[in-house]
PABA-678610 format. One record per residue (C-alpha): residue in three letters; x, y, z. Coordinates in steps of 0.2 Angstrom, whole numbers, plus 2048, in hexadecimal, padded with zeros to 3 digits. Last residue first. Example, Ala and Ser with C-alpha at 12.3 -4.5 7.8 and 13.67 -1.06 7.14 Angstrom:
SER8447FB824
ALA83E7EA827
***
This chain:
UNK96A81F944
UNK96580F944
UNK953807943
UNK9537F9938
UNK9447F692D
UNK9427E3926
UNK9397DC917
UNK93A7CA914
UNK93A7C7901
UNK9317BA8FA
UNK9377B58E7
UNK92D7B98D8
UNK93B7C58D5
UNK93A7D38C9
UNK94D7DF8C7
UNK94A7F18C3
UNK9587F88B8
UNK9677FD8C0
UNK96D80B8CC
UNK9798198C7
UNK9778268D4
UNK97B81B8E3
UNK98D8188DB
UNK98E80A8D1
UNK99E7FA8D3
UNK9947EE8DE
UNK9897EE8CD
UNK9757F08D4
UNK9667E98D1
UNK9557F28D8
UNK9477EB8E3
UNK9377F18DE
UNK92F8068E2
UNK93280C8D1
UNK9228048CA
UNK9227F68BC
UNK91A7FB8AD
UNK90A8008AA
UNK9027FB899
UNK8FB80A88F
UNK8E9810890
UNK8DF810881
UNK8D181E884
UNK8DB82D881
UNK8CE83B881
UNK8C7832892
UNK8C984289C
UNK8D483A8A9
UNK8E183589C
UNK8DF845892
UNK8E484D8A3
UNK8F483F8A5
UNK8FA843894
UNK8FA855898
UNK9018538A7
UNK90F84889F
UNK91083589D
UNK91C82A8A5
UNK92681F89D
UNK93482C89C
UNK93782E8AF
UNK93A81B8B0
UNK9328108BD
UNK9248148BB
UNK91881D8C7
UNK90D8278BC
UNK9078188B1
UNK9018118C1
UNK8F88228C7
UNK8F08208B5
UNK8EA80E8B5
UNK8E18138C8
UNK8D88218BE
UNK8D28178B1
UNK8CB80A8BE
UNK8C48178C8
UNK8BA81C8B6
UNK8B780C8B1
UNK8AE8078C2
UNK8A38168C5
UNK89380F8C3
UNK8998028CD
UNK89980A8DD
UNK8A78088E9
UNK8AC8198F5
UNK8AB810906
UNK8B28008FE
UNK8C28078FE
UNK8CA8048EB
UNK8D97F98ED
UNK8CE7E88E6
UNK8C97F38D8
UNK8DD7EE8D0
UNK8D77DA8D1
UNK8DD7D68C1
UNK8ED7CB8C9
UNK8F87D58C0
UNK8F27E68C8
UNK8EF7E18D9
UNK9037DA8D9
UNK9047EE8D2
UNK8FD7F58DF
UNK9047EA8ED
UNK9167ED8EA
UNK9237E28F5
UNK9157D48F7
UNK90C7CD906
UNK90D7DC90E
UNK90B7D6924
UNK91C7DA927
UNK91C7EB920
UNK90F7F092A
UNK9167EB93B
UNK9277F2938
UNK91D804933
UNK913801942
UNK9257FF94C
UNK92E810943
UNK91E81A944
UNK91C816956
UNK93181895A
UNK93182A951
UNK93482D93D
UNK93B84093C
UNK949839932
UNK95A842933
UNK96383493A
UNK95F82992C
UNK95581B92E
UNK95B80A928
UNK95080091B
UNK9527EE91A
UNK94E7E190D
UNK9507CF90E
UNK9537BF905
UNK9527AF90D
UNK9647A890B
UNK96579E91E
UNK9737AC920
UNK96A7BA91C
UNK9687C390D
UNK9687D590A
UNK9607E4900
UNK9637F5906
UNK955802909
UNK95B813911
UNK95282091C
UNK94382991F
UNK944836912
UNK947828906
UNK95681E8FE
UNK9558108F3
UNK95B7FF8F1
UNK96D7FD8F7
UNK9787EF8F6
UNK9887F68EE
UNK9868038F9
UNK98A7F6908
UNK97F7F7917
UNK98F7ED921
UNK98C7DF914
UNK9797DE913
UNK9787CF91C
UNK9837D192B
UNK97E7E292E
UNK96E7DB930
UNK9747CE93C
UNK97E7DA944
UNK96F7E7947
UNK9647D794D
UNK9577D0947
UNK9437CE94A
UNK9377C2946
UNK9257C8947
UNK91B7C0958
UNK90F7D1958
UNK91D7DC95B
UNK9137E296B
UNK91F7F396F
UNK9237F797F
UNK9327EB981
UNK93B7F6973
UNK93A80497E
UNK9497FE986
UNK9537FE978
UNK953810978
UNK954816967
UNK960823962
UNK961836966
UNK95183896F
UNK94F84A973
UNK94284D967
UNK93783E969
UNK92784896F
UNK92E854961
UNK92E846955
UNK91B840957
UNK917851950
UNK92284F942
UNK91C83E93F
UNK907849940
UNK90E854935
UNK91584A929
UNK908841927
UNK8FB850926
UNK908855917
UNK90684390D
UNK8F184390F
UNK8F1853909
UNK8FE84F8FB
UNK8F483E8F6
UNK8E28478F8
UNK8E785A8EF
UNK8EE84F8E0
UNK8E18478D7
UNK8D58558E0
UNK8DF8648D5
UNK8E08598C5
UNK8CD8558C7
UNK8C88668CB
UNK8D586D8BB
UNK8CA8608AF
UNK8B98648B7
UNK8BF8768B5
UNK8C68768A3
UNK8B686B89D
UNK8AB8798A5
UNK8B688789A
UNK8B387D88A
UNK8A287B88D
UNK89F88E88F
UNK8A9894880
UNK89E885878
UNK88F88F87E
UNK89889F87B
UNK89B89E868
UNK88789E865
UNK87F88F860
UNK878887852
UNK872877851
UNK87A869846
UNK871857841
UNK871846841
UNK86883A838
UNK85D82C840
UNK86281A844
UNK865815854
UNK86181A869
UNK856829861
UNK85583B866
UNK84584585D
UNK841856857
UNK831859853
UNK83186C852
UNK84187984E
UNK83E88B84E
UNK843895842
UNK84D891834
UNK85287E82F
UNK860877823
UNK86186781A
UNK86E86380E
UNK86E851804
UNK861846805
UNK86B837800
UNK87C83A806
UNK873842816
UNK87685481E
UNK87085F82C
UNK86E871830
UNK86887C83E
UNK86488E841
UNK865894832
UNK85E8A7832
UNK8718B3832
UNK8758A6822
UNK8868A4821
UNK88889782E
UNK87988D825
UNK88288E812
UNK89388881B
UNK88D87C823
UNK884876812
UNK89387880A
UNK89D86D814
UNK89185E811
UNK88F862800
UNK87E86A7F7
UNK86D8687F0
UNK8638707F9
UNK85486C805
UNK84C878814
UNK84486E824
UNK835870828
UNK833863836
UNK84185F841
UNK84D85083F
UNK84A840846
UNK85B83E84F
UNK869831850
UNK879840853
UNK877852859
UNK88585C855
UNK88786D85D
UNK88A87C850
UNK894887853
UNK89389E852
UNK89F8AA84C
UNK8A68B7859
UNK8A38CA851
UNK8958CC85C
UNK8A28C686D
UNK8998D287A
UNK8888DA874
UNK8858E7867
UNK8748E3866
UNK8748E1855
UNK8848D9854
UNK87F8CB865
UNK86D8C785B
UNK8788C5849
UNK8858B9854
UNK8788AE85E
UNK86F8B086E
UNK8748A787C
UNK86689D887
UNK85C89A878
UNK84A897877
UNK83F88687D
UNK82F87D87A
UNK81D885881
UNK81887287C
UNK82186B88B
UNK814869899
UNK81E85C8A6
UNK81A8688B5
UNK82E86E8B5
UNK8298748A1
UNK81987D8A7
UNK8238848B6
UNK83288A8AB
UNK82989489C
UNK83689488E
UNK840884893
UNK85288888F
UNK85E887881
UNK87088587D
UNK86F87187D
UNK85F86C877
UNK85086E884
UNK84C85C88B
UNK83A851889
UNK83B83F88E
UNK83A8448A0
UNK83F8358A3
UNK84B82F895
UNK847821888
UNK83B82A87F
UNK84683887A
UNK83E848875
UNK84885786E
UNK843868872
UNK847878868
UNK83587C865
UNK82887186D
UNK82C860878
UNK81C856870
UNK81E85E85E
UNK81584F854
UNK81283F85F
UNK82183285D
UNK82783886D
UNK819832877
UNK81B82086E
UNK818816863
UNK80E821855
UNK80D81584A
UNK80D803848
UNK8177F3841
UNK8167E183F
UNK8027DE846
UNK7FB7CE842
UNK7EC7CC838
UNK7E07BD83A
UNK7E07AB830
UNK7EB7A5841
UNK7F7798832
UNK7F57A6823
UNK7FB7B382D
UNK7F87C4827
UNK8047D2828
UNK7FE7E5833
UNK8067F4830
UNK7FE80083C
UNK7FC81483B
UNK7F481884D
UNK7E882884A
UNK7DC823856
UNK7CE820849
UNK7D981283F
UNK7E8813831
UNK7EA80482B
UNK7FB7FD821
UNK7F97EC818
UNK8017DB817
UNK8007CC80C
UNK8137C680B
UNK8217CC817
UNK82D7C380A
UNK83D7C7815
UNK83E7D8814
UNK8307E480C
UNK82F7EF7FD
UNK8227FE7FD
UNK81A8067EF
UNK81681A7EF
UNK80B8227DF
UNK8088317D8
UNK81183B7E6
UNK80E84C7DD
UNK81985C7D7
UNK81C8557C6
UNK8168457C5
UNK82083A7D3
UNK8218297D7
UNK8268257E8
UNK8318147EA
UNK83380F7FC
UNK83F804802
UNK8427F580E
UNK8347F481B
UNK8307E6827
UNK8347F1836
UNK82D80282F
UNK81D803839
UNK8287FD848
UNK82B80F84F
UNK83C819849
UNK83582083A
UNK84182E83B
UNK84B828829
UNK83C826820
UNK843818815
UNK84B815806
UNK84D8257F9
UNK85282F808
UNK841835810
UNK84084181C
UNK83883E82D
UNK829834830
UNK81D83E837
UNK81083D845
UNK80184884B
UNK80285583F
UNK7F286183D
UNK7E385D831
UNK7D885A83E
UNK7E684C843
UNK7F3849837
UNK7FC83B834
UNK80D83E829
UNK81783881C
UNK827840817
UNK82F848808
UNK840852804
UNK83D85B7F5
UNK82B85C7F8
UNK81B84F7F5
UNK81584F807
UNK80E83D809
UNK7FF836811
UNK7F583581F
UNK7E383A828
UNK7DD83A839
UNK7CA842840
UNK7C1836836
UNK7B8835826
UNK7AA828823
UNK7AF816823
UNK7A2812830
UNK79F800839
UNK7B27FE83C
UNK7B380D845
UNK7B7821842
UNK7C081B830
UNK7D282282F
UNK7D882B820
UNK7DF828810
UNK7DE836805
UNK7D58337F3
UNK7D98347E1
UNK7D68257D7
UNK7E28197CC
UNK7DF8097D4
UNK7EE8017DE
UNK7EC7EF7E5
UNK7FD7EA7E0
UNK7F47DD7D6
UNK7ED7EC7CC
UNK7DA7F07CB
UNK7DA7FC7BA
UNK7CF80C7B8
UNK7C98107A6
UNK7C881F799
UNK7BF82278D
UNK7B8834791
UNK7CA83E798
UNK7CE8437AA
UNK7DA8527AD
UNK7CE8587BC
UNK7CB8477C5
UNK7BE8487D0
UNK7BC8377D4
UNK7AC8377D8
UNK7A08317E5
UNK78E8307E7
UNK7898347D7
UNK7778327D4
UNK7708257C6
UNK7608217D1
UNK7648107D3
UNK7728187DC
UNK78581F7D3
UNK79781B7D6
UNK7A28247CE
UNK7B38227C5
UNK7B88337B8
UNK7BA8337A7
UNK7AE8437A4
UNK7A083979D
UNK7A082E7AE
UNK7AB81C7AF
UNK7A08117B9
UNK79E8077CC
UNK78C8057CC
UNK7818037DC
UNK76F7FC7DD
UNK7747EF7ED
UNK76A7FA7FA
UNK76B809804
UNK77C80E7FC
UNK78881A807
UNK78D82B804
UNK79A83280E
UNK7A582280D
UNK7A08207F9
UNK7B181A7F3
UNK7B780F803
UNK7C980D80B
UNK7D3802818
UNK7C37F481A
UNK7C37E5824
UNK7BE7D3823
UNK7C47C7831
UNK7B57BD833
UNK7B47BC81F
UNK7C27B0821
UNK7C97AC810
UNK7D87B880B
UNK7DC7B77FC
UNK7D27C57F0
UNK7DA7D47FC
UNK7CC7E17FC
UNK7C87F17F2
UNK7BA7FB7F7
UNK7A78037EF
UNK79B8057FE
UNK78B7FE804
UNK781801814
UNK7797F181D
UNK7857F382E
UNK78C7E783B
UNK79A7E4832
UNK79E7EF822
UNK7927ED813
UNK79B7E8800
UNK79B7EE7F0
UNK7AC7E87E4
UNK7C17E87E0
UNK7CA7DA7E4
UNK7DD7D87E5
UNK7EA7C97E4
UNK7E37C17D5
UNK7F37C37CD
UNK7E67CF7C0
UNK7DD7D77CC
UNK7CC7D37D1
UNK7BC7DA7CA
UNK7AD7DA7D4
UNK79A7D97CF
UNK78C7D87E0
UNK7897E87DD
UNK78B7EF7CB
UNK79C7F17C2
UNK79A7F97B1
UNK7A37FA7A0
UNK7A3805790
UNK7AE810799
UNK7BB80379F
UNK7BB7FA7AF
UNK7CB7EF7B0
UNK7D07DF7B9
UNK7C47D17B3
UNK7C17C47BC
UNK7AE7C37C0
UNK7AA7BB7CF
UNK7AE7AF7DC
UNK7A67B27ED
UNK7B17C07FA
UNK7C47C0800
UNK7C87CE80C
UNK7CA7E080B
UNK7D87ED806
UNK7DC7FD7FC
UNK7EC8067F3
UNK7E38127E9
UNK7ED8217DF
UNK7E782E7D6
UNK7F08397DE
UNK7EA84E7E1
UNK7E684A7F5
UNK7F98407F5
UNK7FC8307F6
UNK804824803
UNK8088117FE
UNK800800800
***
C-alpha cells in the first residue's frame, strides 16, 4: 500500500476474499459493475466490488484482498461512497461522460466522483495486483468499524524536495516520519518500518503519484491501517491463525507525537523527563516546564553574533559554533539544497537566520530557520545534526572542562601531600618528646610487645650486609638507609638503618618494624596489579561500582607515575589527558622504583643498576642506629 497525495489518483485498498465472480480486471467506458459484480486483479491478488460493513445494511464501493478466506475477519481500509451510502443493492460502479469513476443509485445519482479535472471520455480504471486503482482520494481513518465515513485523522505524503509522511489530526500533525532518503524515512523509529526495505515514490511533476513499498524477508499479504485513534499499523496475515497479526505501528510512544517538547526541545523516550531543552537554551516559562507542561518549548540562554552586533554587546565580532547532535529525527521544515557537506556549514554560518543545519549523502544539505519543532533523540539510527550557538557557550564549556580538569589535578595531589605534611608533623611532634634522646635506650625496648617477630642483633646485621657496605646498598630516604644482606642460614634480608638526622622516634620506629613484617610482598601495589586484583586497594568506604573504570583509570595512572625510570613516565600534560579520558589506551606500567636494586661492588651510590625482580622472599628488617 503506499501514501498519495489529495491531487493522486492513486488507490491502494484492502478487504477480504468474497464468492467467485467475474474475472475481469478493467472497467472501461462502455462497461459497468453493478452490485453484487466484482472484478479482481489480474494475479488474482486483489478484488474490487459492493459490500455492507459488520453490523450494518449500507453499501459501499471498496477493494479487498481476493485470498484471504475468513469472512470473520473481514475489514475495510477505504470505501468510494463513505459519505453517501447505498440503501440497497442498486449501485453501479461506471465511467461518467467526463471520464471520471462514479457510483450512482437506482436513481442514476452520483454519490461519489472522482473528480478528476484532466480526465478524458473513454477512458478506463484498471484493478492492479498491487491493489492500486487510479483514483484520487486521501486516506483517512474510519470513526469505527461500522462507519467508514471521515474521521478526525488523516495521512499521506508531502510531495517536496525532501518528503515525509505524516498523520494529521483535524488537519494538524500528529506524527511524522522524517525525511525521506530514497529508502526509508529516516526518523521512523517506531516498528511501522520493521519489515520495510525501500520506498519508491513516483512523481508527476510536483505530485506523489504513486508510493510502493518493498519488504524484507518475504513479509507476504500485509497492509497498513490507519484507525479512529490515529495509530498507523502495519499489520501481516497469518495463514496458520487466519487473523492479522500486527508487525509494526505508529505513533509508539509520547515522543513520537508531533511537537511534544515545543521549540528547541528534544524528546528522548528513554529518559525521565523525556523532554530536555537543547544545549544553549532554557525552558521559556519555568513552572510549566518544572510541572511536566513542555509545549511553551525553549529560547536561548546566549544570543547569537548578529543579536550581540546590533546590540553592541561584548564579543559581536566573535563568530558563532555549532553543537553536533548525533541519531536524531530531525526537526520539521527543514530547508533543501543541493550542496557539499562543508558548504552547507558554510551556507548556514553565513546566513545571519540559520540556525541549524544538517547533511545526508542522499538528502544532501538541510538547513532550518526559526524555531526548531519535533526534534527527537534516538538510541540508533537517525541523522545528525548542528545547532548554532553563540562563541560563549563553548567559551563556557571550555572554561568548566579547565576547572573539573585543574580540581581533579589539585585533589590528586592535595590528599597524598596533605596526608604526607600531617605525618610529618605529627613524627616531628613525637620527636620533641624524644628530643634529648641521643640514641636508643635499650631499656625501652622491653616496653614494646614485638608481637613474637624475630629480632637480630646489630652484629648480626652488620654481619650480613658486610659492615653496611656501599656496595650493598638499596636506597636511601629521609629516614635512613636500606642495604640488602643475607644471613648466615642464606635467607635474604633487607635492612634499613636510620640516619641520625631522622625525626623517626622509638613508636614510629617499632610500628614501622611491625608493619613491615606483616607485607607479604616487597611492593603491594604492584603484586595487586599482576594478580588483577588492583580494586582490592580501594577502601571500601568509597566503593561504588558505578565508578569502577574511572578509579581504576586513575590507580593505572599513579602506577605509570611511579616507574622506575624518570623517562617512562608521562608528563602533566599526559597525566591530565589521562584523567580526562582523551587518551583511552593506557600504557603497561612498569615495575615501580621502590624494588630491590643490583649493584657492582665497584659503583658509587650515584650509579645504581637496573631493577633486579625476585620471586624469592625477602625478610625485611629495620635497624635502629644512629
Amino acid at each position: 500500500m503506499g501514501f498519495l497525495s489529495k491531487r493522486s489518483l492513486l488507490y491502494a485498498l484492502c478487504c477480504l476474499f468474497l464468492n467467485l465472480g467475474v474475472a475481469r480486471d478493467t472497467i472501461s467506458s462502455f462497461q459497468s459493475l453493478k452490485d453484487p459484480d466484482y472484478i479482481i486483479s489480474n494475479g488474482s491478488a486483489f478484488r474490487l466490488g459492493f459490500f455492507s460493513p459488520v453490523n450494518s445494511t449500507n453499501r459501499y464501493l471498496g477493494i479487498w484482498y481476493n485470498k484471504i478466506s475468513v469472512v470473520n475477519y473481514f475489514s475495510v481500509v477505504w470505501v468510494a461512497n463513505r459519505e453517501r451510502p447505498l440503501k440497497d443493492s442498486s449501485g453501479v460502479l461506471t465511467i461518467y461522460e467526463d471520464g471520471n469513476l462514479v457510483v450512482l443509485n437506482g436513481q442514476e445519482e452520483i454519490l461519489w466522483s472522482s473528480n478528476v479535472s484532466n480526465s478524458v471520455p473513454n477512458s478506463s480504471a484498471t484493478l492492479l495486483d498491487s491493489g492500486n486503482l487510479v483514483l484520487q482520494r486521501d486516506t483517512t481513518g474510519a470513526i469505527s468499524p461500522s462507519d467508514p465515513s471521515i474521521g478526525r485523522f488523516s495521512s499521506g505524503v508531502i510531495p517536496q524536495n525532501i518528503s515525509q509522511g505524516f498523520i494529521w489530526k483535524d488537519g494538524h500533525p500528529y506524527w511524522r516520519t522524517g525525511p525521506w532518503n530514497g529508502q526509508f524515512f529516516t526518523g521512523a523509529q517506531s516498528r511501522v518500518l520493521d519489515y520495510q526495505r525501500g520506498y519508491t515514490l513516483v512523481y508527476d511533476k510536483e505530485e506523489i503519484v504513486c508510493a510502493t513499498i518493498t519488504y524484507v524477508n518475504g513479509l507476504g499479504l500485509s497492509k497498513h491501517f490507519l484507525d479512529s485513534q490515529g495509530n498507523f499499523t502495519q499489520l501481516r496475515w497469518d495463514d496458520e491463525k487466519e487473523d492479522w497479526e500486527v508487525v509494526g505501528f505508529a505513533p509508539a510512544n509520547e515522543c513520537d507525537v508531533y511537537g511534544t517538547c515545543g521549540a528547541f526541545g528534544s524528546c528522548y523516550a528513554l529518559s525521565s523527563p523525556i523532554c530536555s531543552c537543547l544545549k544553549g537554551f532554557e525552558p521559556k516559562i519555568v513552572e510549566e516546564w518544572n510541572r511536566g507542561n513542555w509545549m511553551s518549548g525553549c529560547v536561548r540562554r546566549t544570543p547569537l553574533q548578529r543579536e550581540r552586533v546590533n546590540n553592541g554587546s561584548k564579543g559581536a565580532g566573535k563568530a558563532d559554533g555549532f553543537l553536533k547532535l548525533e541519531m536524531v529525527k530531525v526537526p520539521d521544515f527543514a530547508k533543501w539544497s543541493y550542496r557539499t557537506k562543508d558548504d552547507c556549514r558554510k551556507q548556514c554560518l553565513e546566513n545571519c537566520s540559520c540556525v541549524a543545519y544538517a547533511y545526508d549523502t542522499h538528502i544532501g544539505c538541510m538547513s532550518w530557520s526559526g524555531n526548531l519543532f519535533d526534534l527527537q533523540k534516538f538510541s540508533t539510527g537517525g541523522l545528525d545534526i548542528y545547532i548554532r550557538l553563540s562563541y560563549l557557550e563553548f567559551e563556557n564549556e571550555r572554561n568548566l572542562k579547565v576547572i573539573i580538569i585543574v580540581t581533579v589535578i589539585i585533589g590528586a595531589m592535595a590528599i597524598p601531600s596533605t596526608t604526607y605534611f600531617l605525618w610529618r608533623w605529627m613524627t616531628e611532634k613525637r620527636v620533641r618528646k624524644n628530643k634529648s634522646r641521643e640514641s636508643l635506650p635499650s631499656k625501652n625496648l622491653n616496653n614494646v610487645k614485638l608481637h613474637e617477630l624475630p629480632t637480630f642483633s646489630l652484629e648480626e646485621l652488620a654481619t650480613a650486609t658486610n659492615n653496611f657496605h656501599v656496595a650493598n646498598m638499596l636506597g636511601r630516604g629521609g629516614f635512613g638507609t636500606v642495604y640488602k644482606g643475607k644471613l648466615h642460614d642464606g635467607q635474604e634480608i633487607a635492612v634499613k638503618r636510620l640516619s641520625r638526622s631522622s625525626g623517626q622516634g622509638l613508636e614510629e620506629f617499632m610500628n614501622e618494624v611491625f608493619v613491615i613484617s606483616k607485607l607479604q610482598h616487597r611492593n603491594l601495589a604492584w603484586k595487586l596489579w599482576n594478580d588483577d586484583n588492583i580494586m582490592a586497594l580501594v577502601d571500601p568506604t568509597i566503593w561504588d561500582p558505578c565508578f569502577q573504570m574511572e578509579m581504576l583509570r586513575c590507580i593505572h595512572v599513579g602506577l605509570l607515575c611511579v616507574q622506575e625510570l624518570a623517562r617512562d613516565r608521562p608528563t602533566v600534560s599526559t597525566i591530565i589527558s589521562m584523567l580526562n579520558s582523551e587518551i583511552l589506551d593506557l600504557p603497561t606500567p612498569k615495575q615501580p622504583a621502590f624494588t630491590e636494586r643490583q649493584i657492582a661492588s665497584n659503583e658509587e651510590p650515584a650509579q645504581l643498576g637496573q631493577i633486579k625482580s625476585s620471586s624469592c622472599n625477602i625478610t625485611i628488617t629495620t635497624v635502629y642506629a644512629r
